[in-house]
C-alpha positions as CSV (number, residue, x, y, z in Angstrom):
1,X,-7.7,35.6,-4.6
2,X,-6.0,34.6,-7.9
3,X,-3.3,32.7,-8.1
4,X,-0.4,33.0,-9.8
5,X,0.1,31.0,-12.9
6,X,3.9,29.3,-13.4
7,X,4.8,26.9,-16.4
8,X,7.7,24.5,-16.4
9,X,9.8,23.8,-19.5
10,X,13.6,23.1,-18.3
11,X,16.4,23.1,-20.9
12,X,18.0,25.5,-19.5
13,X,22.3,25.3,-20.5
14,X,24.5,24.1,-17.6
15,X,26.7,26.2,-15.1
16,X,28.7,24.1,-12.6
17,X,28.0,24.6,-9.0
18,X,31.4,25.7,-7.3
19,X,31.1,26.7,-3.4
20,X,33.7,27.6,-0.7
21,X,33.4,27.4,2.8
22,X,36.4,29.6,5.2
23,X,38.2,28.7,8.2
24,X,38.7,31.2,10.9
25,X,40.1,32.0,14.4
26,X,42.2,30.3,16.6
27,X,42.5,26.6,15.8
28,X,44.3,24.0,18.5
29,X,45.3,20.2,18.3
30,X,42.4,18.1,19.0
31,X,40.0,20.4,17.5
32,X,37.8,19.0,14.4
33,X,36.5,21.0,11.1
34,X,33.4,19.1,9.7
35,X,32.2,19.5,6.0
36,X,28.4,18.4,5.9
37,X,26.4,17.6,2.6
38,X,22.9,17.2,2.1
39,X,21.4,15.1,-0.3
40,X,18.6,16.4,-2.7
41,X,15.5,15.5,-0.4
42,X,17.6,17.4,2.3
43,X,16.8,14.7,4.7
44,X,20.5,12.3,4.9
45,X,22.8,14.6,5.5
46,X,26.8,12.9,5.6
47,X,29.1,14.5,7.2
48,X,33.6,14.3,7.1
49,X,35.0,15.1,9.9
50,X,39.1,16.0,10.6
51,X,41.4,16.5,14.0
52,X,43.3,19.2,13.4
53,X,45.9,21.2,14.6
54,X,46.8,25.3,15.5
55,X,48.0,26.3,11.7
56,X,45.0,27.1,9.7
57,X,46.6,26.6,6.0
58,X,48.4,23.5,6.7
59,X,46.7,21.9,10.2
60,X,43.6,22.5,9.1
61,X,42.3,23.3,5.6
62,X,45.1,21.1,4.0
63,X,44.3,17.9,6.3
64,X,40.4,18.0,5.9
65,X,40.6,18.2,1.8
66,X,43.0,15.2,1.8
67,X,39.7,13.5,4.0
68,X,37.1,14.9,1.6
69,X,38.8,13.8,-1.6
70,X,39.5,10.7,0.0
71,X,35.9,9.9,1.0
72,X,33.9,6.7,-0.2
73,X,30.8,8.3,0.4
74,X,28.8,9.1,-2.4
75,X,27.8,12.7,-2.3
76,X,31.5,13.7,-1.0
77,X,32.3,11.6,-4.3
78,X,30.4,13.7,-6.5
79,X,32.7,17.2,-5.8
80,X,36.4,18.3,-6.7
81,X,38.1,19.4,-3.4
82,X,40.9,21.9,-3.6
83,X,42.2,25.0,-1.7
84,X,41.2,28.2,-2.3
85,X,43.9,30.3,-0.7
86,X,45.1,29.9,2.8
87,X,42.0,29.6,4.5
88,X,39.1,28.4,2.4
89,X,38.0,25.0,1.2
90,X,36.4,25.3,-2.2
91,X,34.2,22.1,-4.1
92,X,33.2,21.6,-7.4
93,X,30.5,19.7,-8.8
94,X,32.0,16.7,-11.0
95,X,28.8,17.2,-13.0
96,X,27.6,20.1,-14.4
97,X,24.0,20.6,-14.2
98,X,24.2,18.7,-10.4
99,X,24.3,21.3,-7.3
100,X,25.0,20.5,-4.2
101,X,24.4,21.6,-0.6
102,X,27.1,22.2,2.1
103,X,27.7,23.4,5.2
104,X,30.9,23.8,7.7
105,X,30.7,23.1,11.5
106,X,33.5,23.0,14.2
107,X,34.4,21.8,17.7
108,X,37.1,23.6,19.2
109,X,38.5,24.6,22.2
110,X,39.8,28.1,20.7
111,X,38.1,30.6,18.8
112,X,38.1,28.5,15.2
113,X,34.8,28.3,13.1
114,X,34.5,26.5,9.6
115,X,31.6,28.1,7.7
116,X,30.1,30.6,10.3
117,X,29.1,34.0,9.2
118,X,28.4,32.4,5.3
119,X,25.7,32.1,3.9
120,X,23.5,28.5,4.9
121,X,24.7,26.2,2.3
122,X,28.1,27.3,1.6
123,X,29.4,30.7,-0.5
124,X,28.3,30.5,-4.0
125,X,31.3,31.3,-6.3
126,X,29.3,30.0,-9.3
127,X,25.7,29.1,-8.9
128,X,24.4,25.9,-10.4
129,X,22.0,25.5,-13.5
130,X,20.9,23.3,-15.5
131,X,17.7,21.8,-17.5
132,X,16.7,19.7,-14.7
133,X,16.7,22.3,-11.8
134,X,13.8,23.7,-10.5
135,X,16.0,26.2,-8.9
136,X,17.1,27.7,-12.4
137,X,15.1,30.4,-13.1
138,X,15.4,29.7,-17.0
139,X,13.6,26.5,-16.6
140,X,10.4,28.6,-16.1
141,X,8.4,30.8,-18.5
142,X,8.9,34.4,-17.5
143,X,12.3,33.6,-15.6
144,X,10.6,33.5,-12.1
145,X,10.5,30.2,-9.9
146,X,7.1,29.2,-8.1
147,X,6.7,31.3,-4.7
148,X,3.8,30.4,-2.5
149,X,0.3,30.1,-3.5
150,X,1.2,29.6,-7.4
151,X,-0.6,27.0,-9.6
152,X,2.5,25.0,-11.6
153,X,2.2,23.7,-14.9
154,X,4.6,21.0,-15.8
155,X,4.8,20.2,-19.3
156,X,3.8,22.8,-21.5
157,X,6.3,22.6,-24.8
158,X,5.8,19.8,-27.2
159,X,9.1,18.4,-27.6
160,X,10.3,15.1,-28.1
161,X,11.7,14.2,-24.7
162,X,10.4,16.5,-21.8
163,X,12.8,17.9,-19.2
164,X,12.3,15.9,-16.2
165,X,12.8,17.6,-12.4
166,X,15.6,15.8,-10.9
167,X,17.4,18.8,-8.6
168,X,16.3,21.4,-6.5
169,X,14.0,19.2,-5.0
170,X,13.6,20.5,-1.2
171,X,11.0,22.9,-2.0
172,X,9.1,22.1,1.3
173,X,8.9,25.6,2.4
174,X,6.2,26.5,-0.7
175,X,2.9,25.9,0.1
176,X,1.0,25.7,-3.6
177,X,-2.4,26.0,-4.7
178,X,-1.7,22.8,-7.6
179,X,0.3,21.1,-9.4
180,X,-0.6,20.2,-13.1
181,X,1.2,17.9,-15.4
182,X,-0.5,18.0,-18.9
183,X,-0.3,14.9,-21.4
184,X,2.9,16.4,-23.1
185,X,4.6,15.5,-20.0
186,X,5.4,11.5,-20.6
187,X,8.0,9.3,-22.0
188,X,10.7,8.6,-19.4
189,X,9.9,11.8,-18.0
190,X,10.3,12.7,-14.3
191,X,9.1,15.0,-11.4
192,X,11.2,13.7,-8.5
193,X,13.8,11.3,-9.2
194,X,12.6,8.3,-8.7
195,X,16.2,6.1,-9.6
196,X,17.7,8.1,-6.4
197,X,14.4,7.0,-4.4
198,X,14.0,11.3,-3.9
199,X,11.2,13.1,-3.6
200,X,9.7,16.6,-4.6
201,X,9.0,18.0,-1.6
202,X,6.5,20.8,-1.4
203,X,3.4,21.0,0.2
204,X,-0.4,21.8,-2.2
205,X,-2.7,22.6,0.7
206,X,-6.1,25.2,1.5
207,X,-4.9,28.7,-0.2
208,X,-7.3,31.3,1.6
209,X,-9.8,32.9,-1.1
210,X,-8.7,30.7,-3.8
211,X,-11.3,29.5,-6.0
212,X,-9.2,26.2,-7.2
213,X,-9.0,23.7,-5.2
214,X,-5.8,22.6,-3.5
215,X,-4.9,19.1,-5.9
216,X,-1.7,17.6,-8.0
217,X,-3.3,17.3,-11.2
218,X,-1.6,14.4,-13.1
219,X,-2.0,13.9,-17.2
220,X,1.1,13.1,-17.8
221,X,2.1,9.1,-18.9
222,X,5.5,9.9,-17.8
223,X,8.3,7.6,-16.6
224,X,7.3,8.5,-12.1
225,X,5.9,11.6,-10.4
226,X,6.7,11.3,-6.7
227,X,5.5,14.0,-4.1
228,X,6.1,14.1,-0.5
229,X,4.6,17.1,1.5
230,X,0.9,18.8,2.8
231,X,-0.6,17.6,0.1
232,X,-4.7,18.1,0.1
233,X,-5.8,15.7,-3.0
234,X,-4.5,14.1,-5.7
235,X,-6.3,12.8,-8.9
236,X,-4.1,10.5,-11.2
237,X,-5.5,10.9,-14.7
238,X,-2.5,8.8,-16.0
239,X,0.7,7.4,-15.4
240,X,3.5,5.9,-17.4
241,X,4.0,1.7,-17.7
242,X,6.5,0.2,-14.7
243,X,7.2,0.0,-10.9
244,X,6.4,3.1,-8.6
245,X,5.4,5.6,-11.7
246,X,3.5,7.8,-9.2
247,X,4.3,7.2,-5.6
248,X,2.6,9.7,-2.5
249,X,3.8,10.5,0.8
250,X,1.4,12.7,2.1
251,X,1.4,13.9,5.3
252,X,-2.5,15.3,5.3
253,X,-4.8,12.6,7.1
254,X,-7.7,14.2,5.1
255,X,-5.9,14.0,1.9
256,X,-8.2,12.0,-1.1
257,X,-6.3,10.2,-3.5
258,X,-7.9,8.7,-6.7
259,X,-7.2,7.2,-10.2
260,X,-9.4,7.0,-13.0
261,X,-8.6,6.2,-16.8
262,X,-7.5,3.9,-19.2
263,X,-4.0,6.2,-19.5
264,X,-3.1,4.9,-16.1
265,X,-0.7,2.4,-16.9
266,X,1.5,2.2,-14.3
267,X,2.0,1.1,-10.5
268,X,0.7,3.7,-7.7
269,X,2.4,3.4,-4.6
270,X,1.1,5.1,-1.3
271,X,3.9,5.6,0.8
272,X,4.2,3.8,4.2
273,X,4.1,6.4,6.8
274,X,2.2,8.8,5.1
275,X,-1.8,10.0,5.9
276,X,-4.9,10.1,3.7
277,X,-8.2,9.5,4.4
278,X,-9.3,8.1,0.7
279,X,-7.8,6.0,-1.9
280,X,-9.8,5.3,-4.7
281,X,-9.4,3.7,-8.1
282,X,-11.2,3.1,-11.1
283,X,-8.6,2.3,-13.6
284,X,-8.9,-0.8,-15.7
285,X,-4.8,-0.6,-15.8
286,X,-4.3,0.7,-12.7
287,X,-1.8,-1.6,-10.1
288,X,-2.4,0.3,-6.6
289,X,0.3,-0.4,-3.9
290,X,-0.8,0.9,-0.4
291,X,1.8,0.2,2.3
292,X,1.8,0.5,6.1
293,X,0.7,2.1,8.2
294,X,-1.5,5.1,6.8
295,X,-3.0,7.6,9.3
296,X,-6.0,8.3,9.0
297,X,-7.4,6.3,6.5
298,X,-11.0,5.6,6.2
299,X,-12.1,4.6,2.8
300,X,-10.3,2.4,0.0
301,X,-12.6,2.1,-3.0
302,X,-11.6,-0.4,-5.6
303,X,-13.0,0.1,-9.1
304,X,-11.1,-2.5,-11.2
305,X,-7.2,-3.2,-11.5
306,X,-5.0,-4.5,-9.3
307,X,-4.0,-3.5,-6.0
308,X,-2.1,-5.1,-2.6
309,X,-3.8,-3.2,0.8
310,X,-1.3,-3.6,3.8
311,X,-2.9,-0.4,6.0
312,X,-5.7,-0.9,8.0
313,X,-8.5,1.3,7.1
314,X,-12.2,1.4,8.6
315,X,-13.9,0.9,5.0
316,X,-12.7,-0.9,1.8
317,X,-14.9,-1.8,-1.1
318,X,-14.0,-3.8,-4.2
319,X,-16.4,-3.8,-7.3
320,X,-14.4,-4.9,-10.2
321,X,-10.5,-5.9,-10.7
322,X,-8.6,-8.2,-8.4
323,X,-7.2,-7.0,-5.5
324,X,-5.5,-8.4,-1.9
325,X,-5.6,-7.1,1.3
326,X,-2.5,-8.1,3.1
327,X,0.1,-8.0,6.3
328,X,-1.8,-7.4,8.8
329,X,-4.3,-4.6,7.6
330,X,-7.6,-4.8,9.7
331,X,-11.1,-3.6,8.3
332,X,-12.3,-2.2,11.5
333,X,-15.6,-1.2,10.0
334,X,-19.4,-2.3,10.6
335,X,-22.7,-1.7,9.2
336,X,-23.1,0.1,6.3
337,X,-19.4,0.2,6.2
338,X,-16.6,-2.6,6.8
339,X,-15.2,-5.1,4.0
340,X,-17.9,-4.9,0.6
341,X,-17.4,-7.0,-2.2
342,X,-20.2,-6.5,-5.0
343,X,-17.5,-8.0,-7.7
344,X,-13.9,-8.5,-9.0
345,X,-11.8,-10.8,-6.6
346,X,-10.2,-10.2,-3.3
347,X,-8.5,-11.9,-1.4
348,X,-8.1,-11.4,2.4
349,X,-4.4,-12.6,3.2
350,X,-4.2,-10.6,6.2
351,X,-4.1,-11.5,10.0
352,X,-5.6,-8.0,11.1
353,X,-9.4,-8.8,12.5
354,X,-12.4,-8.2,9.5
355,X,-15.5,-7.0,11.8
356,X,-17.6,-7.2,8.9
357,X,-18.2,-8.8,5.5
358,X,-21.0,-7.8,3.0
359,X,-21.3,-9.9,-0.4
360,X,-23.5,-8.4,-2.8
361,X,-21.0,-10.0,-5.8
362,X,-17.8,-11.0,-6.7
363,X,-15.6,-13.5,-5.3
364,X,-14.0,-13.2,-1.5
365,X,-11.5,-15.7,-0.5
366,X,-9.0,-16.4,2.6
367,X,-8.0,-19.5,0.6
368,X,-4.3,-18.0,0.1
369,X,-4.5,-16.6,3.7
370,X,-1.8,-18.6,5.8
371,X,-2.0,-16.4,9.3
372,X,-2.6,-18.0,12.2
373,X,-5.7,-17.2,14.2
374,X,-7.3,-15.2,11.7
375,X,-11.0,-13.4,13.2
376,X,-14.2,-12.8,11.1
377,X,-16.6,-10.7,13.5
378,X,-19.8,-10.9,10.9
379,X,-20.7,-11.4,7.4
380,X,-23.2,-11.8,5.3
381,X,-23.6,-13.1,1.5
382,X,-26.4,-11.9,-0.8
383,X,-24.7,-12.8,-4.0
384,X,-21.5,-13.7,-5.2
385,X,-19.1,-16.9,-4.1
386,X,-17.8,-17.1,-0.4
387,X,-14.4,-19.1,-0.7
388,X,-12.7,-20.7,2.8
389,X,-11.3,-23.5,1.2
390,X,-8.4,-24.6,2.8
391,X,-8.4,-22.0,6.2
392,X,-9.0,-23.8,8.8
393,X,-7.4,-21.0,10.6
394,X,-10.4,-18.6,10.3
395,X,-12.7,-18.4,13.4
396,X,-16.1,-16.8,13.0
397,X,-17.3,-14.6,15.8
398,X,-20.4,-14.7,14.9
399,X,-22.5,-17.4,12.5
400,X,-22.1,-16.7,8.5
401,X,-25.3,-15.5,7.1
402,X,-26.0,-16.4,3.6
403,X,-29.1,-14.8,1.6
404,X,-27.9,-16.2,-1.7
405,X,-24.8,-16.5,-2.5
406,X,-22.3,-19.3,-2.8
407,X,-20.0,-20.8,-0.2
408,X,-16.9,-23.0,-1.0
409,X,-16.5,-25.2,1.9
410,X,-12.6,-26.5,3.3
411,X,-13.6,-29.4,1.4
412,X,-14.6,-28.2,-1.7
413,X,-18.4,-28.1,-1.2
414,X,-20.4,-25.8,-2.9
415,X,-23.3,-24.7,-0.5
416,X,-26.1,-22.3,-2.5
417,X,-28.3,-20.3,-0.2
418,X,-27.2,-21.8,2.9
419,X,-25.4,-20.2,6.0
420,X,-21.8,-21.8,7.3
């Protein structure tokens, strides 16, 4: 089937977000009204909570906004409390642009309810927007908001500073066929909000009958992209210069992630917790952070940069670029598969078990690997230098078999063509 084309601009003016939530019922002493908020990746919710007693104007709605307006926590912070009548509890965003989410709970020994019958999320007096919303429908072209199945194109107007996608980000119930940000798409742009540590979450898996594959597409040098969902590849064509400029939490162990290009400036970070089965890059500029663990993961290809490995995976393969493998990642491997160096440096700093080691180039070292009872199954070396320098803490399985390369002894000795 065709899918459904949806373009991304933002710049939409702002409305403030004003909600209300009602008290009801019968209300006694000892009963408590709670006003929950939910932050924008919808996963840390805070709550206040308020003992109340039997009048619902002043033992109940007046005593909870003195708590809420009182709060130190940060999202209750962010909203204007008052009363709305005798019965209702209404909040205001502080910023316009900024919406929030709230909902009303209660534990009573009556009849009282705080929020029940309303809609999920609070009653909307005034609905936000704003141009960093993905929820405003003016931030898209032809006023309609990706459904499921649609293709999203982020960055399709030339101006000088692109609208970033800070709010709105819980989108987890869409399942899209891509994501696309083009090269107009940069600068200290956004897609998530990386300062806040939050996510866009929506899920880019298998659309039946599509003819595009499932992938975020990213062009864009921009300041971070961060996705968090079903996500079935991703291929990072650039990415803008600093710390976590495009970070992945997949939850798909078949999910392939690769970078390629000199535009790719940035650190990649491969969230901890998360699933893939590939990680490749062949970025000159590229610094690749994977953390731990990664279900799942079966091949890590190294093409040049930089990168830091702390997940076990069964295959990893460096062939330009300097690169570590750390914690306590184990290359579980054998074969045709297992650790490969054919050039670039790595360095093994970790204390998982590497069952096999093939030289056809480069440089491998443990010589900055401090762990303690460190295990090389097998290895050989047909080219390349063989560095154990200094780690007296590795313990070979089997004996080192050398075809040709070089090995750097503990005490500095250079051995050409012989096995250790």
């Amino acid at each position: 089937m065709a899918t459904v084309k949806r373009a991304w601009k933002g710049g939409t003016a702002v409305a403030t977000n004003v909600k209300t939530l009602e008290a009801t019922g019968t209300w006694a002493s000892s009963d408590t009204i709670t006003t929950t908020l939910k932050d924008e990746n919808g996963t840390t919710s805070v709550v206040n909570t308020t003992t109340t007693s039997s009048t619902i104007s002043t033992g109940v709605i007046d005593p909870h906004i003195t708590d809420l307006n009182n709060s130190v926590l940060t999202e209750f912070a962010k909203i204007n409390w008052i009363k709305d009548g005798t019965t209702k509890i209404k909040g205001t965003a502080d910023t316009a642009g900024v919406p929030f989410t709230m909902d009303g709970s209660e534990s009573t020994g009556g009849n009282g309810l705080f929020g029940d019958g309303e809609t999920a999320g609070g009653t909307v007096v005034t609905a936000n927007a704003g141009p960093n919303d993905w929820n405003t429908t003016g931030n898209w072209v032809g006023g309609t908001k990706p459904t499921a199945d649609d293709t999203v194109y982020i960055g399709v107007d030339d101006d000088d500073i692109p609208h970033s996608i800070l709010y709105g980000l819980d989108q987890s119930g869409i399942d899209l066929n891509q994501i696309i940000t083009s090269r107009l798409f940069r600068g200290g742009a956004t897609v998530g909000n990386p300062a806040d540590s939050k996510y866009l979450l929506i899920d880019i898996s298998s659309v039946a009958g599509s003819s595009d594959a499932p992938i975020a597409i990213l062009n864009g040098p921009c300041r971070g992209v961060w996705l968090k969902g079903n996500i079935d590849a991703v291929a990072i064509n650039a990415a803008g210069i600093g710390n976590d400029a495009v970070k992945i939490h997949s939850t798909n162990s078949a999910c392939v992630i690769s970078s390629t290009g000199f535009d790719v400036r940035g650190q990649i970070r491969i969230a901890g917790n998360s699933s893939a089965a590939t990680i490749t890059n062949a970025s000159q500029n590229a610094d690749i952070r994977i953390e731990t663990p990664i279900t799942g993961l079966t091949n890590v290809l190294m093409n040049g940069g930089s990168s830091v490995c702390d997940a076990s995976t069964t295959n990893y393969q460096c062939t330009a670029g300097i690169h570590t493998i750390d914690v306590a990642a184990a290359i579980s491997g054998s074969g045709s598969g297992g650790l490969r160096v054919d050039g670039g440096t790595l360095y093994y700093n970790s204390s998982g078990t590497l069952t096999f080691l093939r030289m056809n180039g480069g440089i491998f070292s443990w010589e900055r690997n401090f762990k303690e009872g460190v295990t090389m199954t097998n290895g050989t070396i047909h080219a390349g230098t063989y560095i154990e320098r200094g780690s007296d803490n590795v313990t070979h399985t089997n004996k080192l078999l050398n075809f040709g390369g070089n090995i750097v002894t503990a005490i500095g000795e250079i051995v050409a063509g012989a096995s250790a």
